[in-house]
C-alpha positions as CSV (number, residue, x, y, z in Angstrom):
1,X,-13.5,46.3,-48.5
2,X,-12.7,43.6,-51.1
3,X,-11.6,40.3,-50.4
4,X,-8.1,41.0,-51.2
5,X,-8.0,43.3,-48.5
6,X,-9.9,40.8,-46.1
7,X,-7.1,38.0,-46.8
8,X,-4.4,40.3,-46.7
9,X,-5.2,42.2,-43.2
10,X,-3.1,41.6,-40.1
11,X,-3.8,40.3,-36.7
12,X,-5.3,42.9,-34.4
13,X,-2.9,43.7,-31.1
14,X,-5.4,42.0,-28.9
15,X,-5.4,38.9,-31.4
16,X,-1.4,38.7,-31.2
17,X,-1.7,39.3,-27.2
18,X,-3.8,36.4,-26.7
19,X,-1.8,34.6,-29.3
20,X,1.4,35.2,-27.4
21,X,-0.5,34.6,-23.7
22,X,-1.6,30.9,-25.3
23,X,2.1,30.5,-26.4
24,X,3.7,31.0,-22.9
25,X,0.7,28.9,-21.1
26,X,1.6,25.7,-23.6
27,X,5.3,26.0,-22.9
28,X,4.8,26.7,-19.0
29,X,2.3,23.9,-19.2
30,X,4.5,21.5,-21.0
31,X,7.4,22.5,-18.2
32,X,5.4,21.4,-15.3
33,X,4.3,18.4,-17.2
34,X,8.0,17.5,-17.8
35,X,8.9,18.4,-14.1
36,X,6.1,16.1,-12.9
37,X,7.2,13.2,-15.3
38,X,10.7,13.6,-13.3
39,X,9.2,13.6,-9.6
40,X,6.7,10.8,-10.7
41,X,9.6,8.6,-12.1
42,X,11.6,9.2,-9.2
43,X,9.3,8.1,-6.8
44,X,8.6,4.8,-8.6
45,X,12.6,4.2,-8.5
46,X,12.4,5.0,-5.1
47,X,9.5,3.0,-4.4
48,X,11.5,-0.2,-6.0
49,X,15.0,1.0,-4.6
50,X,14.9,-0.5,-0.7
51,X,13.6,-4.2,-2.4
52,X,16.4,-4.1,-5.3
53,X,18.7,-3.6,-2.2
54,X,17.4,-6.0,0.0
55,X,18.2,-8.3,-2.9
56,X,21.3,-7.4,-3.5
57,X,22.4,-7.7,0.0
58,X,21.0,-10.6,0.6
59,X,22.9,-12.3,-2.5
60,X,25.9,-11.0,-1.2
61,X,25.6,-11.7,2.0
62,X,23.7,-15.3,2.1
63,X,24.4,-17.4,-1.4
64,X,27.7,-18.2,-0.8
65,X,26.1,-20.3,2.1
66,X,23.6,-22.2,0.1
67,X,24.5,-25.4,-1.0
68,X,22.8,-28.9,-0.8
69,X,23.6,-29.2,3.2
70,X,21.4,-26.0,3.6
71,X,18.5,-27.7,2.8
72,X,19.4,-31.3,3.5
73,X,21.6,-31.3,7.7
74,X,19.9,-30.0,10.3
75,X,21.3,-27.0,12.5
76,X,24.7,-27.8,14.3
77,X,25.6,-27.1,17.6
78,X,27.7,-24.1,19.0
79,X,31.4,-24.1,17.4
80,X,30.8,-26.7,14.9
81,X,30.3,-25.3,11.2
82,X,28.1,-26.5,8.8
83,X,24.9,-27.3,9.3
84,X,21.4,-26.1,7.7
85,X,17.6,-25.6,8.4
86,X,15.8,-28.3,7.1
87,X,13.8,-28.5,9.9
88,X,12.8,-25.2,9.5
89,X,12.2,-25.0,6.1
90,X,10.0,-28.1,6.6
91,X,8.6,-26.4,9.7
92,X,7.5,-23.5,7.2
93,X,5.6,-24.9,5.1
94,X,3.6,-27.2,8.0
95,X,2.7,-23.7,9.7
96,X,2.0,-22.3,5.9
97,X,-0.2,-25.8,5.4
98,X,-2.3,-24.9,8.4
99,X,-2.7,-21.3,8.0
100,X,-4.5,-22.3,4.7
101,X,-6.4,-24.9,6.0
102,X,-7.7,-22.3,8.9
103,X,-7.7,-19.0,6.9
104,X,-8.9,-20.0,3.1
105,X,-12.3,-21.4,3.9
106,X,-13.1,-18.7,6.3
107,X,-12.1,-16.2,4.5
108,X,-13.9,-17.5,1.2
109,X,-17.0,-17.9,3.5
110,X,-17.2,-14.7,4.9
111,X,-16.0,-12.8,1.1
112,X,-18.9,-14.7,-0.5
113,X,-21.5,-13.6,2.5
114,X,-20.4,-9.7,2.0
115,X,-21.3,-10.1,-1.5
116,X,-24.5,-12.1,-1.4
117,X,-25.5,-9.9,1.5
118,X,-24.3,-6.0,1.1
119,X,-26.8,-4.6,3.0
120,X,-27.2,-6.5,5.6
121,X,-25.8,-4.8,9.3
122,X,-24.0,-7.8,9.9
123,X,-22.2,-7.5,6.3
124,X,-21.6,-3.9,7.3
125,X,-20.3,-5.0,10.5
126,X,-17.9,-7.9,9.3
127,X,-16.4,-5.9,6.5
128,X,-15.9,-2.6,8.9
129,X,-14.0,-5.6,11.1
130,X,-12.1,-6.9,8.7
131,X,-10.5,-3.9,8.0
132,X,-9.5,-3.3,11.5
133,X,-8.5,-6.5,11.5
134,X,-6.6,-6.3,8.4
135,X,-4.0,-3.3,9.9
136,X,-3.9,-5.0,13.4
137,X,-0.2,-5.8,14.4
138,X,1.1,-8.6,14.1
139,X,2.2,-9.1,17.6
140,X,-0.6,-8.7,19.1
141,X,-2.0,-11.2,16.8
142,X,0.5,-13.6,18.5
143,X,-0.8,-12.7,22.0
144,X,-4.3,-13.5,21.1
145,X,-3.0,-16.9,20.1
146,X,-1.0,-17.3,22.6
147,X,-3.6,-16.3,25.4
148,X,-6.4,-19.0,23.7
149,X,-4.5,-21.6,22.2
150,X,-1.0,-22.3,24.1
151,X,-1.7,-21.4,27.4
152,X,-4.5,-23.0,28.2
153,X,-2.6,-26.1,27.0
154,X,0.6,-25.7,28.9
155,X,2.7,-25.6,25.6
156,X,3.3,-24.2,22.5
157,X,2.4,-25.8,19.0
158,X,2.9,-25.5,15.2
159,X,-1.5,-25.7,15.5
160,X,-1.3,-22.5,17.1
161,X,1.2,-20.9,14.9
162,X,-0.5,-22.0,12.1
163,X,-4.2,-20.8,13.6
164,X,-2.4,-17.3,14.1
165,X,-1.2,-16.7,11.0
166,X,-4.5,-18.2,9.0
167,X,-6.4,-15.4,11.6
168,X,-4.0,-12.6,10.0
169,X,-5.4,-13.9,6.3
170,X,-8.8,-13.8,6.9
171,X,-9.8,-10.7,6.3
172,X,-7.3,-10.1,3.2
173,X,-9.1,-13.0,1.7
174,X,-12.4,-12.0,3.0
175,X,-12.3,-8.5,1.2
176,X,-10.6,-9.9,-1.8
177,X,-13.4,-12.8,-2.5
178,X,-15.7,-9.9,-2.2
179,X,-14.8,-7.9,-4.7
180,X,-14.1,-10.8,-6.8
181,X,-17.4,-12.0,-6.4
182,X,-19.3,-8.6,-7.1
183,X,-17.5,-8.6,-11.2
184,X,-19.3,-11.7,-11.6
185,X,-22.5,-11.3,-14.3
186,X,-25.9,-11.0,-12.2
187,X,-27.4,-13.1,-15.2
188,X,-25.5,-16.0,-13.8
189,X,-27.1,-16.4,-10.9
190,X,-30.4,-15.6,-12.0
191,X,-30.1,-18.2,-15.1
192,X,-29.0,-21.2,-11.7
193,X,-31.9,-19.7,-9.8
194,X,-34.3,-19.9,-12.6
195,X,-33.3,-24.0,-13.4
196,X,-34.2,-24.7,-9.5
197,X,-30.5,-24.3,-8.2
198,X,-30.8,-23.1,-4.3
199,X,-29.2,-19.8,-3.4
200,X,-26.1,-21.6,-1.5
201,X,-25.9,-24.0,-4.2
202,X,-25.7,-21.0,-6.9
203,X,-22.6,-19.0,-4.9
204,X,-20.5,-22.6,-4.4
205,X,-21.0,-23.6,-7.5
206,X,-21.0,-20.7,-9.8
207,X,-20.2,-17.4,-8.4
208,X,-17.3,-18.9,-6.7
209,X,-15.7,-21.2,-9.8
210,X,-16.3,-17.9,-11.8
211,X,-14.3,-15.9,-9.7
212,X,-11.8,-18.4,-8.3
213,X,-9.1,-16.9,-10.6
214,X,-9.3,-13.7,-8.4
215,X,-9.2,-15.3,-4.9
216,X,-6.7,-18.0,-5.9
217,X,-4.5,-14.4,-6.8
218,X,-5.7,-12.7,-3.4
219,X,-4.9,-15.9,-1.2
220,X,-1.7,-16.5,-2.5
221,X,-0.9,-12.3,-2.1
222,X,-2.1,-13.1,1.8
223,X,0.2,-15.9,2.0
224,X,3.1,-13.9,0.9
225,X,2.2,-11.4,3.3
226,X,2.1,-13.5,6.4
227,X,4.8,-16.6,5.5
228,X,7.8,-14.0,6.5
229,X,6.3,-13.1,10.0
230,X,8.2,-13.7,12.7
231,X,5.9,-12.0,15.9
232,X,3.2,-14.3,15.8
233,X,5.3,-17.3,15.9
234,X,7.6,-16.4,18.6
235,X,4.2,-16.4,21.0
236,X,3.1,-19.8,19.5
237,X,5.3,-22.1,17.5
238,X,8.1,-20.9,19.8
239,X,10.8,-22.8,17.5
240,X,12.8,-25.7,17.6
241,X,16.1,-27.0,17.3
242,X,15.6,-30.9,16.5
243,X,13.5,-32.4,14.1
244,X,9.7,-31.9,14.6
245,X,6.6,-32.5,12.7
246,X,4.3,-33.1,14.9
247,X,1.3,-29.9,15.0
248,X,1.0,-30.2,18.9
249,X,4.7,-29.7,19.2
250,X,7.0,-26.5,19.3
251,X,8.2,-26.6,15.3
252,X,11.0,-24.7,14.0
253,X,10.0,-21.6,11.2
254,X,12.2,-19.8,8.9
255,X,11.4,-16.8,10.4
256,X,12.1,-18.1,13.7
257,X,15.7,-19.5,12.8
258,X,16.6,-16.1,11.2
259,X,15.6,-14.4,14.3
260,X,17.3,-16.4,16.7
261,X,20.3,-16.7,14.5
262,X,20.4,-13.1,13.6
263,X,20.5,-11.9,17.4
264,X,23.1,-14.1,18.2
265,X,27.4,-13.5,19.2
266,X,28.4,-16.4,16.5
267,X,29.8,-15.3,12.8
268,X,28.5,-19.0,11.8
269,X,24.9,-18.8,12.9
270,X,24.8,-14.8,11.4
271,X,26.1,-16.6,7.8
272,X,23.4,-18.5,8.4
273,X,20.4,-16.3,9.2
274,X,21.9,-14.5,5.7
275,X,21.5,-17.5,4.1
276,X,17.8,-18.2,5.1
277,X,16.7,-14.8,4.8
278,X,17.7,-15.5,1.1
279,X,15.4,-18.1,0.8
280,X,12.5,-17.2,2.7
281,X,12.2,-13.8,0.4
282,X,13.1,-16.1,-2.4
283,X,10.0,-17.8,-1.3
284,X,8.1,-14.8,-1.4
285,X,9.1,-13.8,-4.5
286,X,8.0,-17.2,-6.0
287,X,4.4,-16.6,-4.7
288,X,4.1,-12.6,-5.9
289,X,5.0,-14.1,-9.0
290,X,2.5,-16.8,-9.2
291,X,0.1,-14.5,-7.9
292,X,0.6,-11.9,-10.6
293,X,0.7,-14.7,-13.4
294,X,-3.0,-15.9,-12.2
295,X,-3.5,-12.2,-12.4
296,X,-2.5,-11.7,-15.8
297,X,-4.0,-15.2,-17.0
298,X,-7.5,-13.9,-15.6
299,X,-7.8,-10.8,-17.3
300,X,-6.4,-11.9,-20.2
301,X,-9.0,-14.4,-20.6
302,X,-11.6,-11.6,-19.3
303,X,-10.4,-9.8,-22.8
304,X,-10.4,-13.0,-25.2
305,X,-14.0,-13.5,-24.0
């Protein structure tokens, strides 16, 4: 056979079989690819549908009633109008203040032993905890606090609020700081080891300033989870309609005033609990994004190094 012949000959049936067999796979397998695309877009509008929602009824429904007396007067009585919730946006950020104060270090703490310490049984039992801990309700949360820190007192307290709520970050923190901790370069501690640094003195000083661009992000995530909780409070910082400060007090909350607006017979108080529902998710909003900027700022920096 010469090699006109050999460039000249035609396919064999079984060569145009399998040709054709390839030809419907790629088209059946580009079809599923494109029907997947649909069903996996779908779900990520649906995923972001109920908060776009929420937003939008809560701008409808509550900014008409923000002004400068919303955050300035404090709530009127019965059948006057007006009024606002300074005290409870002050309130807020007290029971925020003490949550951090009670939840960061601990958390910190106990993130930085899991990582120092993985194989240790109380490591293994602490982070098995702090899971469970992490998907306990929130309510029963607030009847721990309540059973250990306002009864045996006789009263309830913004301290006992804010102990609750810290107790609901610690173990968001606590896994966070962990894996934090684990990215950061074994050389590092074994070049502060090796110029005489001691081993606690190695993880507070540099393991945790290397990471703290993680944590900051996972404590300010926690915060955002727990500054909208309402359960926890009800057993402990119970509320409060007059000005209060004090820690060892009953304190007005955000989440309190919407509550107790919310369930209420009065069209006033209800334009009110819209209006402070605006702002608390506002709030939230503020710290996702701050959050997801230290986020961004960290690994970008991760990259430029």
């Amino acid at each position: 056979m010469t090699a006109g012949a050999i460039r000249t000959q035609r396919p064999s049936a079984r060569q145009r079989a399998v040709s054709e067999r390839a030809r419907k796979g790629l088209g059946r397998r580009r079809a599923v690819n494109g029907v997947m695309l649909v069903v996996l877009a779908t779900a990520a509008v649906v995923t972001v549908l109920p908060l776009v929602f929420i937003l939008f009824h809560l701008v409808a429904k509550g900014a008409t009633s923000l002004d400068i007396a919303f955050f300035t007067h404090m709530p009127k009585p019965v059948g006057e109008a007006g009024g606002g919730m300074a005290n409870a946006i002050v309130g807020t950020l007290i029971v925020i203040g003490l949550a951090m104060a009670f939840g960061l270090p601990v958390g910190v703490g106990a993130g930085l032993y899991l990582a120092e310490n993985r194989g240790a049984w109380l490591a293994n039992s602490v982070r098995f905890l702090s899971d469970v801990l992490n998907g306990l309700p929130s309510i029963v949360m607030g009847i721990f606090a309540w059973q250990f820190l306002v009864r045996p007192v006789g009263h309830f307290s913004a301290l006992s609020g804010g102990v609750a709520l810290g107790a609901m970050m610690i173990p968001m923190i606590a896994r966070t700081t962990e894996e934090m901790v684990r990215t950061v370069p074994a050389s590092l501690r074994e070049a502060a080891l090796a110029l005489g640094y001691a081993r606690w003195r190695t993880g507070l000083t540099i393991v945790l300033r290397t990471a703290s661009a993680g944590i900051v992000t996972g404590v300010l995530v926690s915060l955002a989870r727990v500054a909208g909780e309402t359960a926890p409070l009800l057993f402990t910082a119970f509320g409060n309609q007059f000005w209060s400060t004090s820690i060892t007090q009953p304190i007005a909350a955000l989440p309190l005033q919407i509550f107790n607006y919310a369930i209420s017979p009065y069209d006033d108080w209800h334009r009110l609990a819209w209006a402070g529902a605006l702002v608390l998710i506002a709030l939230i909003l503020v710290i996702s994004i701050v959050a997801r900027v230290a986020t961004r700022a960290r690994f970008d920096t991760g990259s430029g190094d």
